[in-house]
Structure formats: structure tokens, C-alpha cells
DRENDO-1510 file (C-alpha; in Angstrom, 1 decimal, always signed):
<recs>
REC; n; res; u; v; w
REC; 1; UNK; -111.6; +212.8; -126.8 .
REC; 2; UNK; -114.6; +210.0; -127.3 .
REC; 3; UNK; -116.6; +208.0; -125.0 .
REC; 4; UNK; -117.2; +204.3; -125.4 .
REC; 5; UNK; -119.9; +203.0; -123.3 .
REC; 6; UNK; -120.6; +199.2; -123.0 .
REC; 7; UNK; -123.3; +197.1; -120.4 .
REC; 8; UNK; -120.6; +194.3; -120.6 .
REC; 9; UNK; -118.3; +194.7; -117.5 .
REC; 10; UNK; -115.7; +192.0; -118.6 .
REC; 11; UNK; -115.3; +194.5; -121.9 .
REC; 12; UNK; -114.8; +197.5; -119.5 .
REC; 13; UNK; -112.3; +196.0; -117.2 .
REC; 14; UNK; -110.3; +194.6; -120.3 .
REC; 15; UNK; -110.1; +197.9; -121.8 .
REC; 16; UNK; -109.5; +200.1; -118.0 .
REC; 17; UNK; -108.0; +197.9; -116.0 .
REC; 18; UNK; -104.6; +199.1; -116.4 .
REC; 19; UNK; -106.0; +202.8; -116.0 .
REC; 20; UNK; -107.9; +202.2; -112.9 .
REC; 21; UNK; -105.2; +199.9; -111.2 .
REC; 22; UNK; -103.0; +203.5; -111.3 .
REC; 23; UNK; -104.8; +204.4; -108.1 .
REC; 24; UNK; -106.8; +201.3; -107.2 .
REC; 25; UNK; -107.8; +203.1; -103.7 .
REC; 26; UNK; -109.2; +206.0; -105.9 .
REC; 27; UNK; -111.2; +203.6; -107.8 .
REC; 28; UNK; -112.0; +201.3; -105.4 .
REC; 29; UNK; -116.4; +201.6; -105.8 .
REC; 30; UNK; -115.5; +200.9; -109.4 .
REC; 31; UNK; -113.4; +198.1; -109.3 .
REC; 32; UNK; -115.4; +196.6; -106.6 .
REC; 33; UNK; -118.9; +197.3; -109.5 .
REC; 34; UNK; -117.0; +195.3; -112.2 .
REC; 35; UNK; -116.3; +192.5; -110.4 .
REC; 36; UNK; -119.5; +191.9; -108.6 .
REC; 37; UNK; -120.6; +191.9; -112.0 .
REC; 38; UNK; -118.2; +189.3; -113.3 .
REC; 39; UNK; -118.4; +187.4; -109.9 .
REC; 40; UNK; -122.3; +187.3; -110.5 .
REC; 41; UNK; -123.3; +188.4; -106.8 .
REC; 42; UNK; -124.3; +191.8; -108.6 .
REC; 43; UNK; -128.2; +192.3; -108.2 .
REC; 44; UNK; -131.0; +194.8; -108.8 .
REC; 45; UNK; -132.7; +195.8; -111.6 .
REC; 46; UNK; -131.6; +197.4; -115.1 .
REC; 47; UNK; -128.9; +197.2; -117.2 .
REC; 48; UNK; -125.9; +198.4; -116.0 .
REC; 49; UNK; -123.4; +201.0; -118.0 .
REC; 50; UNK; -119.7; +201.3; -118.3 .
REC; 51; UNK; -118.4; +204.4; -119.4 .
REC; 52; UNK; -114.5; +205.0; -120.8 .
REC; 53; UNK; -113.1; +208.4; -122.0 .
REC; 54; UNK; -110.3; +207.9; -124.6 .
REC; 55; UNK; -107.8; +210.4; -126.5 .
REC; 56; UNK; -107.3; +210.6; -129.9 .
REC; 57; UNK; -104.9; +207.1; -129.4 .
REC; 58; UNK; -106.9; +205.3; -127.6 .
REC; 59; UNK; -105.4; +205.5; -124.3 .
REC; 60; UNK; -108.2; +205.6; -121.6 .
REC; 61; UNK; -107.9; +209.5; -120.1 .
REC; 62; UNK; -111.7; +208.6; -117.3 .
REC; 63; UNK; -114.0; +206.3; -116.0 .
REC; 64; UNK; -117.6; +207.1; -114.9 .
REC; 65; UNK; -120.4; +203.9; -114.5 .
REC; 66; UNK; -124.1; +203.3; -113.3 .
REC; 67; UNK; -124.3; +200.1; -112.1 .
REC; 68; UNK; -128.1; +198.7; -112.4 .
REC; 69; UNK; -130.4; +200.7; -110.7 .
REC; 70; UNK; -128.1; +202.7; -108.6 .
REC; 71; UNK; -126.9; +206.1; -109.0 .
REC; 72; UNK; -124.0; +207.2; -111.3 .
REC; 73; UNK; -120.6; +207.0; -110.4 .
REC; 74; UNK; -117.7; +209.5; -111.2 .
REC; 75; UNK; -114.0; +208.2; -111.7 .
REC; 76; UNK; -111.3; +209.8; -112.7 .
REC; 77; UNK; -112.2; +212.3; -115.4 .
REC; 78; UNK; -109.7; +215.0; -117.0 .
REC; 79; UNK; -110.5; +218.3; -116.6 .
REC; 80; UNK; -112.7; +219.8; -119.0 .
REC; 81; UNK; -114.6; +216.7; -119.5 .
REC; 82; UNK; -117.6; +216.2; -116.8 .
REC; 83; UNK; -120.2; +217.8; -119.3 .
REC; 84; UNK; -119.2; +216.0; -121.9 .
REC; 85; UNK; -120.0; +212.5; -119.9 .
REC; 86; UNK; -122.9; +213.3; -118.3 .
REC; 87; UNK; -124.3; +214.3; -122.0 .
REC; 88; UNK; -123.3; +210.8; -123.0 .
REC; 89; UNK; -124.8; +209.0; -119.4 .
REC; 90; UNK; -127.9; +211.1; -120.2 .
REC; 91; UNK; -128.4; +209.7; -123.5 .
REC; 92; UNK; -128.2; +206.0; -121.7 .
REC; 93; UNK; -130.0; +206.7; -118.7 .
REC; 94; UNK; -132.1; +209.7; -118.5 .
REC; 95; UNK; -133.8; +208.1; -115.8 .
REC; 96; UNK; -130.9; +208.3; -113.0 .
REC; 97; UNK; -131.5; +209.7; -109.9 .
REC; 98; UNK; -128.7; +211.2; -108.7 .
REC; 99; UNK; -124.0; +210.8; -108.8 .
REC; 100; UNK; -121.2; +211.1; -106.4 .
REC; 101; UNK; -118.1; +211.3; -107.2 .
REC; 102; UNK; -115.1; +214.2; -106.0 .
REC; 103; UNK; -116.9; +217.2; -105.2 .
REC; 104; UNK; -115.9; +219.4; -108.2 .
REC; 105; UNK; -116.6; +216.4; -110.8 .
REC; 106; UNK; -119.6; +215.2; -109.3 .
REC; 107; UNK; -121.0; +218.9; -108.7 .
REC; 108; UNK; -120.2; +220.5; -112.2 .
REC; 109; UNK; -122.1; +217.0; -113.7 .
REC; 110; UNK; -125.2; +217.8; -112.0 .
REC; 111; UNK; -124.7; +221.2; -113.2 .
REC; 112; UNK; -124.6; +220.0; -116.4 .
REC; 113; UNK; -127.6; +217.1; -116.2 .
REC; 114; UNK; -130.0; +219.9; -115.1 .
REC; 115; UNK; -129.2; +222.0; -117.9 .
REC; 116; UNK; -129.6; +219.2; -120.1 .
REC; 117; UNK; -132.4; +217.3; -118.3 .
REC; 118; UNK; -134.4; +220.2; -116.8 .
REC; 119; UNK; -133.8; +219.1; -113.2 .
REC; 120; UNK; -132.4; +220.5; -109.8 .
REC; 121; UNK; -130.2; +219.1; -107.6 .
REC; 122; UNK; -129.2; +218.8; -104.5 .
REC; 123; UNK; -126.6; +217.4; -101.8 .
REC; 124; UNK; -127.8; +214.7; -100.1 .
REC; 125; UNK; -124.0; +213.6; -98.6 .
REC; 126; UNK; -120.8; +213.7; -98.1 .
REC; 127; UNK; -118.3; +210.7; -97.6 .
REC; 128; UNK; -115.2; +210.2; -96.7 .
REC; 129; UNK; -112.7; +207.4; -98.1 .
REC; 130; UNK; -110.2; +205.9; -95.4 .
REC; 131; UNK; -107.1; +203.7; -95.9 .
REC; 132; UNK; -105.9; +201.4; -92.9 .
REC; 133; UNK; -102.7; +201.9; -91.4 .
REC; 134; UNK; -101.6; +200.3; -88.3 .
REC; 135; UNK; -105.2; +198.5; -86.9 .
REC; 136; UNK; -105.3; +198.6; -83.1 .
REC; 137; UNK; -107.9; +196.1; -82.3 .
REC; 138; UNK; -110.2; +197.4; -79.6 .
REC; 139; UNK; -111.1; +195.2; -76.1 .
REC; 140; UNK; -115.2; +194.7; -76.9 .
REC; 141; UNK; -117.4; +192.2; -75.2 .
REC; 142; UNK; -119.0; +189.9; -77.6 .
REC; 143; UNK; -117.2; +187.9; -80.7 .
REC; 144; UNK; -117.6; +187.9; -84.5 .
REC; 145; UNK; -119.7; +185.7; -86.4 .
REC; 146; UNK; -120.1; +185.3; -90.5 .
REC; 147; UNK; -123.4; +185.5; -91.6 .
REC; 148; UNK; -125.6; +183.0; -92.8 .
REC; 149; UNK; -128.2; +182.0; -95.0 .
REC; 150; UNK; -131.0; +182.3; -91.9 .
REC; 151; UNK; -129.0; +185.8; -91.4 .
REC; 152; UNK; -130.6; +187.4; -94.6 .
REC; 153; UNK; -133.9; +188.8; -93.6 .
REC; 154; UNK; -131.9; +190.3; -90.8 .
REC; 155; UNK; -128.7; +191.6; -93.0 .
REC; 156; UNK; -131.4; +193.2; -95.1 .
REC; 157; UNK; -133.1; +194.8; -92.3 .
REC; 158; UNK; -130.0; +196.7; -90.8 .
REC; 159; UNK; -128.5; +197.7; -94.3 .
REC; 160; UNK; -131.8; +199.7; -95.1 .
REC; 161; UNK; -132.0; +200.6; -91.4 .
REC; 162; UNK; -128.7; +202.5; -92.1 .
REC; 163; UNK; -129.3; +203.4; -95.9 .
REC; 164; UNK; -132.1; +205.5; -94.2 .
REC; 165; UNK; -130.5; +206.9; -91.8 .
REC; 166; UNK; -127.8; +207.8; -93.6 .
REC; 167; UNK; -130.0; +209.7; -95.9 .
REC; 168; UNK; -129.1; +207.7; -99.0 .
REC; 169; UNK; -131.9; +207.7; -102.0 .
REC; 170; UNK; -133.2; +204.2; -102.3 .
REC; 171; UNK; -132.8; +201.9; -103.8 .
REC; 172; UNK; -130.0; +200.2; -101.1 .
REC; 173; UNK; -129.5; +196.3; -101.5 .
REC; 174; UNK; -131.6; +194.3; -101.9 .
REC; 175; UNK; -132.3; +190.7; -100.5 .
REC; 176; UNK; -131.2; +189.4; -103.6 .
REC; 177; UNK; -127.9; +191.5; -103.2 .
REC; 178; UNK; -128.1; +190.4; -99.6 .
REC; 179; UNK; -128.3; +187.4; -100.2 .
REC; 180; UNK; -125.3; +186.8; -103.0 .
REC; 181; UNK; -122.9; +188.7; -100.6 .
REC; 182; UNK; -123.9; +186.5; -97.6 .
REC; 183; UNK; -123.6; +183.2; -99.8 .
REC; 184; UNK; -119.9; +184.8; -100.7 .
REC; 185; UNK; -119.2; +185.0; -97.1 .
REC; 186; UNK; -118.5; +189.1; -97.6 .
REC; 187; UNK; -120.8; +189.6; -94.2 .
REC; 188; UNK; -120.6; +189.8; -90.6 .
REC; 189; UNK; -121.8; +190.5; -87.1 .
REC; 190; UNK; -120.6; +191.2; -83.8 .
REC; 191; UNK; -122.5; +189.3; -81.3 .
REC; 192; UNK; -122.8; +189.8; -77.1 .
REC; 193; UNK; -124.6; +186.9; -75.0 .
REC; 194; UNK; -126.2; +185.8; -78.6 .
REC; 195; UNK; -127.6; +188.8; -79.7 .
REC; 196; UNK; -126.4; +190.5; -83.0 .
REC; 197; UNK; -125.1; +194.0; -81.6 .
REC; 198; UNK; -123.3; +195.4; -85.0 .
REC; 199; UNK; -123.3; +194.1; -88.7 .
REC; 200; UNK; -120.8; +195.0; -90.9 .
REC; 201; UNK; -120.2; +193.9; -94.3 .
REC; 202; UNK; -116.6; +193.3; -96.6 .
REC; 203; UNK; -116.3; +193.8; -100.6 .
REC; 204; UNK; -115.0; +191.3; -102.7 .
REC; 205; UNK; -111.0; +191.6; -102.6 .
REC; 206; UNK; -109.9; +193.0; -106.1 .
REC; 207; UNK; -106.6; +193.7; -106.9 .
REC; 208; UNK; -104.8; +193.3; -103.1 .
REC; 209; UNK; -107.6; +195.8; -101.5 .
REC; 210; UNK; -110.9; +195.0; -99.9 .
REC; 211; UNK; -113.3; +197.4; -98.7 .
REC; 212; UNK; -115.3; +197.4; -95.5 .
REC; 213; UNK; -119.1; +198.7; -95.7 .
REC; 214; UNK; -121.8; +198.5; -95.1 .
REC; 215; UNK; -121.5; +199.2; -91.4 .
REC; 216; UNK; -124.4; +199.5; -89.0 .
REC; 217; UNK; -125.3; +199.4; -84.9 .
REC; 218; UNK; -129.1; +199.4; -84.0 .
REC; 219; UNK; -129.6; +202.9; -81.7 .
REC; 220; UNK; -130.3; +200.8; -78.3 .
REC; 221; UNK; -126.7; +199.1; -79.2 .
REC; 222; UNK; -124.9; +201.9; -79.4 .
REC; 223; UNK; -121.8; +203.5; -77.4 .
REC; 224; UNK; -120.6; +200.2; -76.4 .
REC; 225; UNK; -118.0; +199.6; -79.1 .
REC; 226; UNK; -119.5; +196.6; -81.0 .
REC; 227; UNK; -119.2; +198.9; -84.6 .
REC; 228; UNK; -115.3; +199.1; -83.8 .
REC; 229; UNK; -114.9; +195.6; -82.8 .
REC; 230; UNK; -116.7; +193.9; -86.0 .
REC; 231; UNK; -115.2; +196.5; -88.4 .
REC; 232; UNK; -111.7; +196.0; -86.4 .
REC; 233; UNK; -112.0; +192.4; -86.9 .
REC; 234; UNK; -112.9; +192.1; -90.7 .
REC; 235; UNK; -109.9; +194.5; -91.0 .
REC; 236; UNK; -107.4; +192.1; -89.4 .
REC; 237; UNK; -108.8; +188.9; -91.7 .
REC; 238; UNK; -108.4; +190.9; -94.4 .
REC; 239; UNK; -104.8; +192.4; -93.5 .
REC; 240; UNK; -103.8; +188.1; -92.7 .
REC; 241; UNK; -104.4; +187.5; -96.5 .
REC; 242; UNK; -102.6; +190.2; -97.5 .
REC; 243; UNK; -105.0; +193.0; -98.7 .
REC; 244; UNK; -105.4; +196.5; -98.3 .
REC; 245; UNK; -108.0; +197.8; -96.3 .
REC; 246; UNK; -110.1; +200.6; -97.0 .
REC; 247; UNK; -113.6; +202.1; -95.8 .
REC; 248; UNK; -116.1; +205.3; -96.4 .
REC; 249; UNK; -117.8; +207.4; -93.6 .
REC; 250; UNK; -120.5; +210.1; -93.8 .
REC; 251; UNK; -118.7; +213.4; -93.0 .
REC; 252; UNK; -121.8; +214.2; -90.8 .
REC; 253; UNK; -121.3; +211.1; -88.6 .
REC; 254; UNK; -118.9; +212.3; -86.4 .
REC; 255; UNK; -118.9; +209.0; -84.2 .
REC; 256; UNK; -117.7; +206.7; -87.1 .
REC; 257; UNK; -115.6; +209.2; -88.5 .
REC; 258; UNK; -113.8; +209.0; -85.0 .
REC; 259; UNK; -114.1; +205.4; -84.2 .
REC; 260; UNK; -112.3; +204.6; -87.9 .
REC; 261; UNK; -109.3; +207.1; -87.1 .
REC; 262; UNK; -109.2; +205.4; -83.6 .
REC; 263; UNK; -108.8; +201.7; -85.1 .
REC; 264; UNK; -106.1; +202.7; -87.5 .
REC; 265; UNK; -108.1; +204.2; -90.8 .
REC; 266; UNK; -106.1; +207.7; -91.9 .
REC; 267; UNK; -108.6; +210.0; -94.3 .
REC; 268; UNK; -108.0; +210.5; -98.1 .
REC; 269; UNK; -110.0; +211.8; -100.6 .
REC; 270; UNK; -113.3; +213.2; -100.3 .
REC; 271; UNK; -116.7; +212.3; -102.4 .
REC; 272; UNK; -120.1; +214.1; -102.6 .
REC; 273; UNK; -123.7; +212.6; -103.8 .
REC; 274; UNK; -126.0; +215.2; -105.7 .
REC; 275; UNK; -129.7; +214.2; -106.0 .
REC; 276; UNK; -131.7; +215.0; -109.4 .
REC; 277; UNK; -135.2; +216.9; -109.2 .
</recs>
């Protein structure tokens, strides 16, 4: 086996696309990273990498990525091969903070970066990926509303509002990030008597799915539904144009775990995040 890795992301989805679009619901962060990059909403700072893992032919056998300043990300990798990629990432970008990817993968490459690297590691969480099936739309107060340019301070403020309580190592998105996604129309909130009760945001449609996150209610919001309604409601646009729908949720939040399966999301694979040091 070899690893190519490139910082163009047009290059990596010419030579993975086919591989990834085997299971495009497996792959969904990583199909959603290349084309931010290619749609230029991508933001944040460094240079991002693209990993491959090929036989002998030149047949792509795994995927892995760190997209700017973000943590890595583990794709489909055969067995036997995590140490070998996360020699390779470490040679790129000694400086990363942390992966996630299916627990065995993502647990045997921080294994294998502390050896390397010196560091510990720890879990910080555990998501869970969900698939729509049939949406039930829930009765909420309040309607939907796309955000807007004069939205972004306040899209900003509830997506690190929920990166920190989520326990997820900085950095989140930023304005800049913010602010691409709202000029691409990707976020929303739910609204009741004016106010902005729940934000939620979509991911760029690739390949007939879309992906709903980031998804956040401030605490004095809360219990009323609003989460369901907006996530409910980006659901059913996307469903109209004729996408699959998918979503993660933190194992540890029990209420959006429960308020996904009750709109219509059914659970499928399960991912871990290891922080270095």
C-alpha cells in the first residue's frame, strides 16, 4: 500500500470520488470538507490535507483528511493500516490536536500518534450518525426563518455557545465560516413572537445527501420543541429537492438523541474524537 497526500481538494475528489460515493452516508464529513473547499465557503486557517491510501494498482483502499485548522478525520481505512496514516498525517501536521473517526480506527491512530509524537490522549466525545426515514414534522409555535447577513454575529454566537458545551476542542467556526454558510443560505432559525428560539444549520447538498448540523437552543429556550421544529423543517426542504438527509448527535445528550429518533432520524454508525496531550 502507499499514501498520496495533496492540499488540492479538486485533486482528491478526482482521484476518491468513486471510492467515497460507495457509502456516501459513511463519508458524509468528508464529502461535505471537499466541497466546501471547491465551493469556496471553506474558512479558517492553514493549509488543509487530503490523504488517499492505494494498493499496489492504484485503486483507492482509505481516506483520512485535516481540513485547515481542524482536527483529523478518519474515513474508511483497511485493516491494518491506521498506524501507517497517522505516520504519514504526522509528517504533515505534527501540530494537530486531536481525530475522530469509528472508534477502533480513530482509537488505534491516537495510539499510534502518541507513540510517535510523545503525547496522551484522551476522549473528549462520542457522536452518533443518523439517517432520516419517514420525518414526522412536530406542532411547535413559532416559524422558520433563513438567516441573514445582520444574522452573523448571532449565528457565531450560538455555534460556539454549543461547540462549548458540547465539549468540542476549539477552534469551531468561525465568522468567516459563519459568514460564507449564511451567504450560501445553509443556515436557519426557528423564531416565536420574533425572537430566535433554535438555530440550526444545513451542509452543502453533495451527491443527493445533505446533512443537518450545527444544531443549538439557548438553556432558557429549552423543553419547548423549537430544536425539533427547525431541524424538522430543514429536513422536509431538503427531502422536497430530493436529497438524503442525515445528522450527528452527542451520545451523552440524551435529549437530541431522542428528539432525532422522534422526528424520523434511525442511528447508524458510531464515531469517537481523541484529544492529543
Amino acid at each position: 500500500m502507499r499514501i498520496e497526500i495533496t492540499t488540492d481538494a479538486a485533486e482528491f475528489r478526482s482521484r476518491t470520488e468513486s471510492f467515497l460515493l460507495r457509502d456516501p452516508l459513511r463519508h458524509t464529513v468528508i464529502l461535505t470538507g471537499v466541497a466546501n473547499h471547491i465551493a469556496g465557503i471553506q474558512a479558517g486557517n492553514g493549509t488543509s490535507r487530503f490523504l488517499s491510501l492505494h494498493a499496489d494498482d492504484a485503486s483507492v483502499l482509505g481516506v483520512a483528511m485535516r481540513v485547515t485548522d481542524r482536527d483529523m478525520y478518519l474515513g474508511e481505512l483497511p485493516e491494518g493500516s491506521v498506524g501507517m496514516v497517522a505516520d504519514a498525517l504526522a509528517e504533515v501536521a505534527p501540530e494537530s490536536t486531536g481525530v475522530e473517526g469509528l472508534i477502533a480506527d480513530a482509537t488505534a491512530f491516537a495510539e499510534r500518534w502518541s507513540e510517535r509524537l510523545g503525547t496522551g490522549f484522551r476522549r473528549s466525545y462520542t457522536t452518533r450518525l443518523y439517517r432520516l426515514g419517514a420525518l414526522r414534522i412536530p406542532d411547535v409555535p413559532g416559524n422558520p426563518r433563513r438567516a441573514t447577513e445582520s444574522d452573523v454575529a448571532l449565528c457565531t454566537e450560538f455555534a460556539e455557545a454549543m461547540r462549548i458545551e458540547a465539549g468540542i476542542s476549539p477552534p469551531g467556526l468561525d465568522k468567516a465560516a459563519i459568514r460564507n454558510r449564511v451567504a450560501a443560505g445553509l443556515m436557519w432559525f426557528w423564531e416565536r413572537d420574533g425572537r430566535p428560539t433554535s438555530f440550526a444549520a444545513q451542509q452543502i447538498p453533495v451527491h443527493g445527501w445533505s446533512r443537518i448540523g450545527l444544531v443549538y437552543t439557548p438553556p432558557e429556550e429549552r423543553g419547548h420543541g423549537y430544536a425539533s421544529a427547525v431541524t424538522a423543517h430543514i429536513a422536509q426542504l431538503l427531502r422536497a429537492d430530493g436529497l438524503n438527509v442525515c445528522l450527528f448527535a452527542d451520545t451523552a445528550n440524551r435529549t437530541s438523541s431522542k428528539i432525532y429518533q422522534a422526528i424520523g432520524f434511525h442511528p447508524t454508525h458510531e464515531f469517537v474524537h481523541h484529544a492529543f496531550g
